[in-house]
N, CA, C and O atoms as a Tripos MOL2 file, in Angstrom:
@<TRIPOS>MOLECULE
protein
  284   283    71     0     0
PROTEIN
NO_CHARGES

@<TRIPOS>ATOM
      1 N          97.6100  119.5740   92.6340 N.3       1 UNK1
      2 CA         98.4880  118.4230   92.7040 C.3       1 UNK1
      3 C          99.3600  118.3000   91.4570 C.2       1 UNK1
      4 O         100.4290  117.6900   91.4900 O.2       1 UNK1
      5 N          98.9710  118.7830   90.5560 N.am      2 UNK2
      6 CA        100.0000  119.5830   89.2530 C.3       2 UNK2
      7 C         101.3260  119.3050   88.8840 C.2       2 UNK2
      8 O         101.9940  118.7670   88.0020 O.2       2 UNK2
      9 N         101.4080  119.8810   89.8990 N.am      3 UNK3
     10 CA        103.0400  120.1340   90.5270 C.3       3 UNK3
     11 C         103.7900  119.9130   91.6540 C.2       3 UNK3
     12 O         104.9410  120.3220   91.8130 O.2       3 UNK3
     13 N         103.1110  119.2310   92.4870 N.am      4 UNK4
     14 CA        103.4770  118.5870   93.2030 C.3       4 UNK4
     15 C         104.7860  117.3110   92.8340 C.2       4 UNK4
     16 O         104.8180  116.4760   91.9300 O.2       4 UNK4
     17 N         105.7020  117.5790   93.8640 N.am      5 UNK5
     18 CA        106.9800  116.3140   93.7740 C.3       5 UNK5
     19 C         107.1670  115.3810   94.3270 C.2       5 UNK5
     20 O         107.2260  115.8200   95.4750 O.2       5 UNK5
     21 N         107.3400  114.2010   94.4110 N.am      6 UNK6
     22 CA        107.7090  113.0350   95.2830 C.3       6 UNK6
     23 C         108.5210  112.3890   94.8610 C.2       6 UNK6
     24 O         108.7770  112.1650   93.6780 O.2       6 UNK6
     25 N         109.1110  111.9470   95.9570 N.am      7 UNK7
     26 CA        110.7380  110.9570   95.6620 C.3       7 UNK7
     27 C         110.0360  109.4610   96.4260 C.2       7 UNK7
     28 O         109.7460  109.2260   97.5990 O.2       7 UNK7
     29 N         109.9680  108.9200   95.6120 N.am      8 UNK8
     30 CA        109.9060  107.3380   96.1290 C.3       8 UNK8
     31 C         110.8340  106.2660   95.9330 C.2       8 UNK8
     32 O         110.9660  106.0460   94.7290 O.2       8 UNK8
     33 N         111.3160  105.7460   96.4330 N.am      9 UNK9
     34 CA        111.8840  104.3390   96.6360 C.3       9 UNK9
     35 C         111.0660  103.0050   96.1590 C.2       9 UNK9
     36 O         109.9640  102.5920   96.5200 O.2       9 UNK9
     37 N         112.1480  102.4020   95.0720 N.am     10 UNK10
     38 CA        110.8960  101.3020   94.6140 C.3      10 UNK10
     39 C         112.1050  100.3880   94.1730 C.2      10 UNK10
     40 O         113.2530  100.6710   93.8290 O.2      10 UNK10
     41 N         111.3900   99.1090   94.3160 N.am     11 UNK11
     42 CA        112.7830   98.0750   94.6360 C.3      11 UNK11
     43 C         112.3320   97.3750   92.7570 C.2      11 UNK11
     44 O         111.2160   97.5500   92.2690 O.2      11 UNK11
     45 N         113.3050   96.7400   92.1270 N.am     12 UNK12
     46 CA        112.9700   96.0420   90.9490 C.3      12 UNK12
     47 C         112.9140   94.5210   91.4970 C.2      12 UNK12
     48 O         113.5330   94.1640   92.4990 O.2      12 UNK12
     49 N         111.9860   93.5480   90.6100 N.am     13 UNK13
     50 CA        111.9040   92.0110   91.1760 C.3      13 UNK13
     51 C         113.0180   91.7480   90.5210 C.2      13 UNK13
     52 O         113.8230   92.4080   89.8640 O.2      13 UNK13
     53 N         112.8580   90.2960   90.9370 N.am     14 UNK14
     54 CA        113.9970   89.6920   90.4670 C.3      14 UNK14
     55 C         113.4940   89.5400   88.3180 C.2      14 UNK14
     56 O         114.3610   89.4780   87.4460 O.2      14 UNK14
     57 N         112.5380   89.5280   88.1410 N.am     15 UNK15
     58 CA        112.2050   89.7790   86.8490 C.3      15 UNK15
     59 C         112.6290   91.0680   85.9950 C.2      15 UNK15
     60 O         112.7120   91.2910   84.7870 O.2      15 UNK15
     61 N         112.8870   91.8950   87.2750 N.am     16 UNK16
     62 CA        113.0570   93.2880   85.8610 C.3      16 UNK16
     63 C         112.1050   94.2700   86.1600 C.2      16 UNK16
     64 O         112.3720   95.4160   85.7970 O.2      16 UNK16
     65 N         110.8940   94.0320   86.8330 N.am     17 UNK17
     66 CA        109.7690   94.1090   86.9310 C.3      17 UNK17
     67 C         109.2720   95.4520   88.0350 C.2      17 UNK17
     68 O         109.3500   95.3070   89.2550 O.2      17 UNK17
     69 N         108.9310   96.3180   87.6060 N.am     18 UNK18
     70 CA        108.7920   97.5800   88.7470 C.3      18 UNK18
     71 C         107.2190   97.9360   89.1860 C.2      18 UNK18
     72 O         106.4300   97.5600   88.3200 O.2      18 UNK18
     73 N         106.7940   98.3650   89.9570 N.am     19 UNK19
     74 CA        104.9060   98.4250   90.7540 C.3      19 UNK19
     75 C         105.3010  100.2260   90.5760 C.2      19 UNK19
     76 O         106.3140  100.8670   90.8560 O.2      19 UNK19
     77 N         104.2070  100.5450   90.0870 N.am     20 UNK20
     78 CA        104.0470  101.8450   90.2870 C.3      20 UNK20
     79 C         102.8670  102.1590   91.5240 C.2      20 UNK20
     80 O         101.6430  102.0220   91.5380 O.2      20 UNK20
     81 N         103.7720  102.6050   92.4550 N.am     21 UNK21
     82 CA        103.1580  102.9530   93.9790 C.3      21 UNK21
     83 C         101.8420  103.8410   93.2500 C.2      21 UNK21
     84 O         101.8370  104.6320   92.3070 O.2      21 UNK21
     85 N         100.5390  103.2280   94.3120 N.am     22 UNK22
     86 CA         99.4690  103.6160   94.3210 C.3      22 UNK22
     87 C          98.9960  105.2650   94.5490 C.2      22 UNK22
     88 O          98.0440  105.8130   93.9920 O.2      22 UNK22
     89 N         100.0160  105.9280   95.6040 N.am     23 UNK23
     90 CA        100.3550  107.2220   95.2490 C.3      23 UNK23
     91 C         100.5350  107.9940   94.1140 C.2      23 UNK23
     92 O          99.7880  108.9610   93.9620 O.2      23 UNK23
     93 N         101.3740  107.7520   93.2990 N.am     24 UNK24
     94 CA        102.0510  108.1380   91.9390 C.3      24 UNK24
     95 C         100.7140  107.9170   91.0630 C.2      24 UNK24
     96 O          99.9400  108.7400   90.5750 O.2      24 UNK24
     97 N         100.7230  106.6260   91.0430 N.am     25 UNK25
     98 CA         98.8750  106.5270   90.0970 C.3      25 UNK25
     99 C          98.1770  107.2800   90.1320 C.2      25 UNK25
    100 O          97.7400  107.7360   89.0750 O.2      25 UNK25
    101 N          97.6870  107.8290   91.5310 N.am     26 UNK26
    102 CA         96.2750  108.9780   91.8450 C.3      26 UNK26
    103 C          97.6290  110.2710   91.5300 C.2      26 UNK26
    104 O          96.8860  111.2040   91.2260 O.2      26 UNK26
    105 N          98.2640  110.5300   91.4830 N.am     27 UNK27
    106 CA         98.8640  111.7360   91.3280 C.3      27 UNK27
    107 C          98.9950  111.8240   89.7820 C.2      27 UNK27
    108 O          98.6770  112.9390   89.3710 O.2      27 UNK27
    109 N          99.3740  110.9530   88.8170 N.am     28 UNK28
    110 CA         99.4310  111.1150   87.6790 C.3      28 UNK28
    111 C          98.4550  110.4810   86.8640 C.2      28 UNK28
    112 O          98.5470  110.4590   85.6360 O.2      28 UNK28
    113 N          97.4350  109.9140   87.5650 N.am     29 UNK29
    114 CA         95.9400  109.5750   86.6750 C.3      29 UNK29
    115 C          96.2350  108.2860   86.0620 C.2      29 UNK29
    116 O          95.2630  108.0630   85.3410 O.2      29 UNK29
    117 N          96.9450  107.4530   85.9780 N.am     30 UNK30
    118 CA         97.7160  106.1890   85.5740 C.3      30 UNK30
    119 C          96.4920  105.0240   86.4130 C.2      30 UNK30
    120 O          96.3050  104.8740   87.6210 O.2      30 UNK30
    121 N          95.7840  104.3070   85.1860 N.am     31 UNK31
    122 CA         95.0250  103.3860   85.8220 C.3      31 UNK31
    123 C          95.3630  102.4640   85.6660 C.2      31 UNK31
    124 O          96.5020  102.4410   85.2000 O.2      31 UNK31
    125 N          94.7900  101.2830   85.8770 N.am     32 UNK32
    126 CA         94.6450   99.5730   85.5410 C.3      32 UNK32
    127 C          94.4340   99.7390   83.7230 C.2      32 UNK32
    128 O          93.5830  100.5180   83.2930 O.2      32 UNK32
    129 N          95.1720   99.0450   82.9240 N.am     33 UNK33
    130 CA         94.9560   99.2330   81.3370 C.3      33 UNK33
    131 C          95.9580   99.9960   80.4730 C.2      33 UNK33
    132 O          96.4300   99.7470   79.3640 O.2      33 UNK33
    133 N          96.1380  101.0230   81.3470 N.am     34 UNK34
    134 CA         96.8760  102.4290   80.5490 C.3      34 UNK34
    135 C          98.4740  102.2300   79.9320 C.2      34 UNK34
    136 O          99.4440  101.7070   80.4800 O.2      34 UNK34
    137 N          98.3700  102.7730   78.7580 N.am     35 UNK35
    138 CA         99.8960  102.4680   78.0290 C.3      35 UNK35
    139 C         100.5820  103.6630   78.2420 C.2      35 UNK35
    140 O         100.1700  104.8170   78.1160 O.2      35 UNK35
    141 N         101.8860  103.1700   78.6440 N.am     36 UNK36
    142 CA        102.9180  103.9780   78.8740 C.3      36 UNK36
    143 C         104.0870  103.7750   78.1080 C.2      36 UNK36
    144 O         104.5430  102.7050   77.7040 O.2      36 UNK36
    145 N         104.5390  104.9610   77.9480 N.am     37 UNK37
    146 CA        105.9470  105.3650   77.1650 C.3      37 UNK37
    147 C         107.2490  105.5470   78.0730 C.2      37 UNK37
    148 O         107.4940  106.2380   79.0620 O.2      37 UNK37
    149 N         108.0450  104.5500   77.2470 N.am     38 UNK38
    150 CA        109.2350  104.2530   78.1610 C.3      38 UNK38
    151 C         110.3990  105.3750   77.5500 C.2      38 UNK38
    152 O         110.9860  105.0250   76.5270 O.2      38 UNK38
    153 N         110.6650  106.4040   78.0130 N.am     39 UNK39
    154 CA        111.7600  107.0440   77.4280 C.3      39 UNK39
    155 C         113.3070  106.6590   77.9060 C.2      39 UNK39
    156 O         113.2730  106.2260   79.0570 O.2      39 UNK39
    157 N         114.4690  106.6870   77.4300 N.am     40 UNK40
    158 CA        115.6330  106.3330   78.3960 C.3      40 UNK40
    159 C         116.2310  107.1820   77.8800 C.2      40 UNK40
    160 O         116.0550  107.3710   76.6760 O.2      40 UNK40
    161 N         117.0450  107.8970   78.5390 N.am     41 UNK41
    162 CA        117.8080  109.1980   77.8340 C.3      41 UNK41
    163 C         119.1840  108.7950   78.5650 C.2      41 UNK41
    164 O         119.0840  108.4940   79.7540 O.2      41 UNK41
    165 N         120.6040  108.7550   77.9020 N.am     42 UNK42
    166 CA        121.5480  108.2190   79.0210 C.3      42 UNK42
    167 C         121.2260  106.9540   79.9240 C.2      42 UNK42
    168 O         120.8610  105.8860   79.4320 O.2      42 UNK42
    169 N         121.4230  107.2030   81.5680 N.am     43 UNK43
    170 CA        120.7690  106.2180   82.2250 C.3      43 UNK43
    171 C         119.4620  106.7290   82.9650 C.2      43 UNK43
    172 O         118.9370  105.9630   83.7730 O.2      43 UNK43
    173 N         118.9250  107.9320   82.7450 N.am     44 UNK44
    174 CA        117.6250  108.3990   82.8440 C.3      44 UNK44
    175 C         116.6780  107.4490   82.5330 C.2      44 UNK44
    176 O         116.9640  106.4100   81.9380 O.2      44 UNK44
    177 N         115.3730  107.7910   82.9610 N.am     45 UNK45
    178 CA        114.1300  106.8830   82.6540 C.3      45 UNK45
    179 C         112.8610  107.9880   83.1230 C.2      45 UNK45
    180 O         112.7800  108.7050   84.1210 O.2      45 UNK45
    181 N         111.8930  107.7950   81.9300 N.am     46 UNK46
    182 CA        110.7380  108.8910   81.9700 C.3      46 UNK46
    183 C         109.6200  107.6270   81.7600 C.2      46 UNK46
    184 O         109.6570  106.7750   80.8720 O.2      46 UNK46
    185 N         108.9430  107.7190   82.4930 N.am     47 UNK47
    186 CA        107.8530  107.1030   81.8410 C.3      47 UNK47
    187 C         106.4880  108.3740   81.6810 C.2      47 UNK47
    188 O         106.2820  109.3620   82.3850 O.2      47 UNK47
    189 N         105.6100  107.7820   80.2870 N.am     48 UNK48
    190 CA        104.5230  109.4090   80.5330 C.3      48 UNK48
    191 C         103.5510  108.4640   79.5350 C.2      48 UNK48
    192 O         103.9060  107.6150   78.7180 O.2      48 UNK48
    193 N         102.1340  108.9350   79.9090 N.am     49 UNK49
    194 CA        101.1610  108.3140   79.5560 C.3      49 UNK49
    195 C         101.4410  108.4220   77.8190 C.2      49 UNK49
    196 O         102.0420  109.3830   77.3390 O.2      49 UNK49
    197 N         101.0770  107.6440   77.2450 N.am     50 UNK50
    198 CA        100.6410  107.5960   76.1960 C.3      50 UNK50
    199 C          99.6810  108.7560   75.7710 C.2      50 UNK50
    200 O         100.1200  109.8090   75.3090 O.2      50 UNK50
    201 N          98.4130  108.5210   75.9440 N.am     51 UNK51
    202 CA         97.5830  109.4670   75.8240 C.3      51 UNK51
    203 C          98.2860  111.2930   76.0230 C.2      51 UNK51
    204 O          98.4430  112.2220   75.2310 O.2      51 UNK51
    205 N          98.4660  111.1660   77.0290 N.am     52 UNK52
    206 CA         99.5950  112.7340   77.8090 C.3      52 UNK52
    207 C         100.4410  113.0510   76.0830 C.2      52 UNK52
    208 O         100.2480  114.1400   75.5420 O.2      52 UNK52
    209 N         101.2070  112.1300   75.4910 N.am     53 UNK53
    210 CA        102.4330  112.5630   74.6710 C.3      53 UNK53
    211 C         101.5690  112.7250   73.4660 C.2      53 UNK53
    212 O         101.8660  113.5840   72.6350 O.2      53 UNK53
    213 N         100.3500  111.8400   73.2830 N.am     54 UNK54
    214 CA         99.4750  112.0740   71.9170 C.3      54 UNK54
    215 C          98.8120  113.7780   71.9180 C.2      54 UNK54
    216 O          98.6760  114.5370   70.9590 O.2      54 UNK54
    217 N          98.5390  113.9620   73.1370 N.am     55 UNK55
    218 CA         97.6820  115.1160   73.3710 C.3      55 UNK55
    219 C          98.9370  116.6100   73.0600 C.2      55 UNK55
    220 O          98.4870  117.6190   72.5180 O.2      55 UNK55
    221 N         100.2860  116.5590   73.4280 N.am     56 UNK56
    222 CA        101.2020  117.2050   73.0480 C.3      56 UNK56
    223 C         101.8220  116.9750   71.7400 C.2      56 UNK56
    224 O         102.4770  117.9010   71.2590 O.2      56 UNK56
    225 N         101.7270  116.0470   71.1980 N.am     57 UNK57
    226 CA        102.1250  116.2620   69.6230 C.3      57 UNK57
    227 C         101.0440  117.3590   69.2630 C.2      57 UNK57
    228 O         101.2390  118.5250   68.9180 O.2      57 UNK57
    229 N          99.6060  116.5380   69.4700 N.am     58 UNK58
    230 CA         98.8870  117.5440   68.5930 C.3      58 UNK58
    231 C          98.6180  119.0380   68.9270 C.2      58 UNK58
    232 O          98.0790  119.7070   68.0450 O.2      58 UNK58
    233 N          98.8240  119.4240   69.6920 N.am     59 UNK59
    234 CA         99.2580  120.5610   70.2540 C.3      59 UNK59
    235 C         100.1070  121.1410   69.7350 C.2      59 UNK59
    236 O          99.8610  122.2160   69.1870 O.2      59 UNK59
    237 N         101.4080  120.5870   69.7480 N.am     60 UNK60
    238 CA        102.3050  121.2350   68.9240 C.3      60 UNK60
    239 C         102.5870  121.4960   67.7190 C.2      60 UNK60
    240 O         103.3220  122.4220   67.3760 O.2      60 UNK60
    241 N         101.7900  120.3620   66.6370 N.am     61 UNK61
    242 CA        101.1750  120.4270   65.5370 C.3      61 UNK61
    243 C         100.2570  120.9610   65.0610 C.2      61 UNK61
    244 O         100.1360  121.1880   63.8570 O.2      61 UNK61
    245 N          99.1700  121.3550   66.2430 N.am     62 UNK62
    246 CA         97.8020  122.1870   65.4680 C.3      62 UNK62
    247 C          98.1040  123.1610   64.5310 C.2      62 UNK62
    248 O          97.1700  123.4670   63.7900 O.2      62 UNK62
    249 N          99.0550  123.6730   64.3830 N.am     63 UNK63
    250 CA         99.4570  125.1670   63.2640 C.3      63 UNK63
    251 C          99.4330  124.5070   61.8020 C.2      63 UNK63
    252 O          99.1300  125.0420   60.7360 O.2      63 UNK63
    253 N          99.8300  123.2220   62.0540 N.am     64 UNK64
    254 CA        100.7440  122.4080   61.0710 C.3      64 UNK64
    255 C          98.9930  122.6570   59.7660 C.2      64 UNK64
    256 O          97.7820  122.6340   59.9840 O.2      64 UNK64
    257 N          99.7860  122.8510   58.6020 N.am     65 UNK65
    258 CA         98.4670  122.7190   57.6430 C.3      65 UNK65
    259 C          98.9380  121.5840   56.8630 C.2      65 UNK65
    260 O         100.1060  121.5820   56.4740 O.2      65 UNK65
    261 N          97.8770  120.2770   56.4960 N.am     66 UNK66
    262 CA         98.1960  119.2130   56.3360 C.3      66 UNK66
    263 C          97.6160  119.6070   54.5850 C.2      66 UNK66
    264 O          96.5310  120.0310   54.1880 O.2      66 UNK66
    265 N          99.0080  119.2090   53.7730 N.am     67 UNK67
    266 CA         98.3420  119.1170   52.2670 C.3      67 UNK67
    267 C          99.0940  117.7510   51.4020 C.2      67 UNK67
    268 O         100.1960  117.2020   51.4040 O.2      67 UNK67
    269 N          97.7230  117.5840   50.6560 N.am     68 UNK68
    270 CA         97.5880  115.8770   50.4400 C.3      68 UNK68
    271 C          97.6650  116.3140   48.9250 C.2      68 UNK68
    272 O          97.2040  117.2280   48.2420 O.2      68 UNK68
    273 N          98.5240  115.1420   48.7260 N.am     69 UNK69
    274 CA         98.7430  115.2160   46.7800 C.3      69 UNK69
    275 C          98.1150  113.7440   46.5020 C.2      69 UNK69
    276 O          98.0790  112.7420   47.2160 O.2      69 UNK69
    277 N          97.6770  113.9740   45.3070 N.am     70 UNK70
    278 CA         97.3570  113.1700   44.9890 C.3      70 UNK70
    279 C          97.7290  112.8700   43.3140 C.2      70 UNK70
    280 O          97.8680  113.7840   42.5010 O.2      70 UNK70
    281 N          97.8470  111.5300   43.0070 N.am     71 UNK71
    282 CA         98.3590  110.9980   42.0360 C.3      71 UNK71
    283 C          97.5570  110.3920   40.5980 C.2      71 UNK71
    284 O          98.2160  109.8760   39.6950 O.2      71 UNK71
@<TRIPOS>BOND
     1     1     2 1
     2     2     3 1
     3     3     4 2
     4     3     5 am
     5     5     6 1
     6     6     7 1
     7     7     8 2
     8     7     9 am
     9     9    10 1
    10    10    11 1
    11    11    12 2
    12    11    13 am
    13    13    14 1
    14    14    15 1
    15    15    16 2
    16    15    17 am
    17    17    18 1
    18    18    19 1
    19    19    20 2
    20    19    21 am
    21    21    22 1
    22    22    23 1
    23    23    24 2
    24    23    25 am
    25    25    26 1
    26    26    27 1
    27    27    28 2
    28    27    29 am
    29    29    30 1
    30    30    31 1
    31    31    32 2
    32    31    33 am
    33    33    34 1
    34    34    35 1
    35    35    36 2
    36    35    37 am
    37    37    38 1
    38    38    39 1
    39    39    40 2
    40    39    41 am
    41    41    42 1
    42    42    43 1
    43    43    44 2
    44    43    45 am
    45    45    46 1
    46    46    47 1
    47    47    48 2
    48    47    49 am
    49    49    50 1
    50    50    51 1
    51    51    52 2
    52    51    53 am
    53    53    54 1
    54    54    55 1
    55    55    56 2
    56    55    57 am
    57    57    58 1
    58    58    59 1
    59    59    60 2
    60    59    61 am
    61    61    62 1
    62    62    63 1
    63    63    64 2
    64    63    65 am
    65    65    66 1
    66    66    67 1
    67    67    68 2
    68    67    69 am
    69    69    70 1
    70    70    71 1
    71    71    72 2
    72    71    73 am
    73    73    74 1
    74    74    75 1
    75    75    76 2
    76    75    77 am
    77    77    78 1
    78    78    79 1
    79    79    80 2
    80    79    81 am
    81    81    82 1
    82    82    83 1
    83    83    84 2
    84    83    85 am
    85    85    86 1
    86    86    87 1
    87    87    88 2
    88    87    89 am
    89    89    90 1
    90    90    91 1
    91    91    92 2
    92    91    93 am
    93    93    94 1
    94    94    95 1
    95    95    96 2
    96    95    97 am
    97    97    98 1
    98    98    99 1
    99    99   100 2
   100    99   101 am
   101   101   102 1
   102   102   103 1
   103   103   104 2
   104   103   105 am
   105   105   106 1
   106   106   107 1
   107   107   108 2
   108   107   109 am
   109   109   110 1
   110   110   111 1
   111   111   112 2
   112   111   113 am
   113   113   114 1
   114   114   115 1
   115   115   116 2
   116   115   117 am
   117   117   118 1
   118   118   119 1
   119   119   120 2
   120   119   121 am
   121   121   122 1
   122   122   123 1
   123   123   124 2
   124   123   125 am
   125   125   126 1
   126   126   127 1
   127   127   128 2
   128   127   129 am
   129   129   130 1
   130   130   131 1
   131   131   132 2
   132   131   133 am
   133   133   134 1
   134   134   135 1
   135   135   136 2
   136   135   137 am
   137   137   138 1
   138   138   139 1
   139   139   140 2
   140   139   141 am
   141   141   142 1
   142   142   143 1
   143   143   144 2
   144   143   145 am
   145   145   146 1
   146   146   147 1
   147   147   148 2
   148   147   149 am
   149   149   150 1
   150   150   151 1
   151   151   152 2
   152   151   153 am
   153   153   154 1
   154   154   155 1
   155   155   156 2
   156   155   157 am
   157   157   158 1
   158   158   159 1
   159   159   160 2
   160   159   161 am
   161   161   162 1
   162   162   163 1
   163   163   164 2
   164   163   165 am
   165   165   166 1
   166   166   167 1
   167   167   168 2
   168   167   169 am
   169   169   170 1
   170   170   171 1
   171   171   172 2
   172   171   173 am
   173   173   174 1
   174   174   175 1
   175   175   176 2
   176   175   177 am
   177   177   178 1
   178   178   179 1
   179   179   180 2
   180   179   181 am
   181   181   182 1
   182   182   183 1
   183   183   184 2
   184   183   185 am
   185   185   186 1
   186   186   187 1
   187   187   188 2
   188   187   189 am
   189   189   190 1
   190   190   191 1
   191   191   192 2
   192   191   193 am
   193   193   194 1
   194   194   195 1
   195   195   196 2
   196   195   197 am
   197   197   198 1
   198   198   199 1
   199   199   200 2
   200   199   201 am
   201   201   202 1
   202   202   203 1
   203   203   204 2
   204   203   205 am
   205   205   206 1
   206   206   207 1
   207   207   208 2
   208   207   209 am
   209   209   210 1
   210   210   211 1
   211   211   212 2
   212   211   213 am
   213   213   214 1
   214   214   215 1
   215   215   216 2
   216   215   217 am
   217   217   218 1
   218   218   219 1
   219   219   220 2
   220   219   221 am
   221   221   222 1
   222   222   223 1
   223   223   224 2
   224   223   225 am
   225   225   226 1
   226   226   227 1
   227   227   228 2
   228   227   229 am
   229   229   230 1
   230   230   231 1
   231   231   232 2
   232   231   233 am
   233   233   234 1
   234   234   235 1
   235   235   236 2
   236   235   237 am
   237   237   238 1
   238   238   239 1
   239   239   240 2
   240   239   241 am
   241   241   242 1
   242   242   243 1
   243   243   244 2
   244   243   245 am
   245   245   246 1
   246   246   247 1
   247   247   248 2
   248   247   249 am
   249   249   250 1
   250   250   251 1
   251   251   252 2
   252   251   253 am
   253   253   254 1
   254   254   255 1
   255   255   256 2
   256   255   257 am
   257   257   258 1
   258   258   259 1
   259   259   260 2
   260   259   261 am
   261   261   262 1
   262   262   263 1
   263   263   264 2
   264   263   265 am
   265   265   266 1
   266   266   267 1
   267   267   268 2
   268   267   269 am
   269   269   270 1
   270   270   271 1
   271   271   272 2
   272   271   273 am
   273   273   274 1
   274   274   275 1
   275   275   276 2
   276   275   277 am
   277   277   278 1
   278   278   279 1
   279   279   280 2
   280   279   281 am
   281   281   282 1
   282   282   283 1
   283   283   284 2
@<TRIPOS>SUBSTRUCTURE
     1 UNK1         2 RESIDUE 1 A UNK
     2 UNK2         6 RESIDUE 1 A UNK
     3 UNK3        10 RESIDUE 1 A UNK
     4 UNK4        14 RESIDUE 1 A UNK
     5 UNK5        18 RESIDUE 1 A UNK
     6 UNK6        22 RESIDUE 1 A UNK
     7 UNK7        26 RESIDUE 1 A UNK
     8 UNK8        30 RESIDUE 1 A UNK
     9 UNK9        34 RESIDUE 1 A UNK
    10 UNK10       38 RESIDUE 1 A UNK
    11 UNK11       42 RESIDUE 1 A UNK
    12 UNK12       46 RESIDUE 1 A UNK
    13 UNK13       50 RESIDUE 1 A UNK
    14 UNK14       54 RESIDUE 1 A UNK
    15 UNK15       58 RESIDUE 1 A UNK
    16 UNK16       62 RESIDUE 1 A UNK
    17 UNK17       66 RESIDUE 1 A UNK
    18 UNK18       70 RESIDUE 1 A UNK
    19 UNK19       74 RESIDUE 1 A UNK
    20 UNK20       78 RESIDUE 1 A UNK
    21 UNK21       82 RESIDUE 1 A UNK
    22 UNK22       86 RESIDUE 1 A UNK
    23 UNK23       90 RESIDUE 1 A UNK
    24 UNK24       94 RESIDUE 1 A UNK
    25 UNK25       98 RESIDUE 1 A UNK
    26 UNK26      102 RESIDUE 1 A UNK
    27 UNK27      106 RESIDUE 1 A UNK
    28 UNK28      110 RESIDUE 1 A UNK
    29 UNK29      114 RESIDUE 1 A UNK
    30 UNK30      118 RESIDUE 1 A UNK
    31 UNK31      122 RESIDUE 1 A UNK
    32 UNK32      126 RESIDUE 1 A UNK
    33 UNK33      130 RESIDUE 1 A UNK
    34 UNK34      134 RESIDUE 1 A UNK
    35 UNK35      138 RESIDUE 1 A UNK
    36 UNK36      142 RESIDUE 1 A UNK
    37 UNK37      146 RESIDUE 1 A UNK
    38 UNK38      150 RESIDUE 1 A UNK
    39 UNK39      154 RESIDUE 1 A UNK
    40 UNK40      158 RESIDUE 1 A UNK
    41 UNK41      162 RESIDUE 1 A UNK
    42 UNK42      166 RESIDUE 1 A UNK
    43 UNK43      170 RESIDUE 1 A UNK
    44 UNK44      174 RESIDUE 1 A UNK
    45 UNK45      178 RESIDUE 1 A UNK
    46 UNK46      182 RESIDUE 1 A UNK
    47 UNK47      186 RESIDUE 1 A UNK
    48 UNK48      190 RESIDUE 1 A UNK
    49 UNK49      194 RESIDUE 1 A UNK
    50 UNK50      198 RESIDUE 1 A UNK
    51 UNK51      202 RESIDUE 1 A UNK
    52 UNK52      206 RESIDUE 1 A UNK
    53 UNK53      210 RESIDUE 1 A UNK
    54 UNK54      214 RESIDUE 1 A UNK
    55 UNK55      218 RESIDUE 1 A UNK
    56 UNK56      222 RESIDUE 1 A UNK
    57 UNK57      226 RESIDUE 1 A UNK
    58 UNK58      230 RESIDUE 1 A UNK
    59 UNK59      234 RESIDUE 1 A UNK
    60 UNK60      238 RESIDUE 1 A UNK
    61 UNK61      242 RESIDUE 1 A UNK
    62 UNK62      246 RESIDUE 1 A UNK
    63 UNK63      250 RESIDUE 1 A UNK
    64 UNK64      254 RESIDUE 1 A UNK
    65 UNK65      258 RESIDUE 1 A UNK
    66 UNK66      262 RESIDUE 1 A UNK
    67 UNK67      266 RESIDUE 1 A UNK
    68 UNK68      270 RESIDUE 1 A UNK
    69 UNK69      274 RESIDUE 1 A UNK
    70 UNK70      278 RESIDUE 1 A UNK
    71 UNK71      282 RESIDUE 1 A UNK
């Protein structure tokens, strides 16, 4: 389910306010609690778990050698 695609239709309230279809949840692991990252690029919009973008920094950082000075 990975990679799997779906196009959904989702209406905004009159608040602003958007439901992330119960589909999309079980497809991207998104529970009751979970913080999400609002990206806007142009008029694009990404949303991606929190956790998901922490787990790819450090990933992309593991090489990184951390050196501490001290004073």
């Amino acid at each position: 389910m990975k990679n799997k695609s779906l196009l959904k239709i989702i209406k905004v309230s009159q608040k602003g306010q958007i439901a992330i279809p119960a589909e999309v949840q079980k497809m991207t692991g998104i529970k009751k609690g979970d913080n999400l990252i609002l990206f806007i690029k142009g008029k694009k919009i990404m949303l991606e778990k929190v956790d998901t973008v922490i787990a790819q920094v450090n990933d992309d950082f593991k090489d990184v050698e951390i050196i501490r000075e001290f004073t």
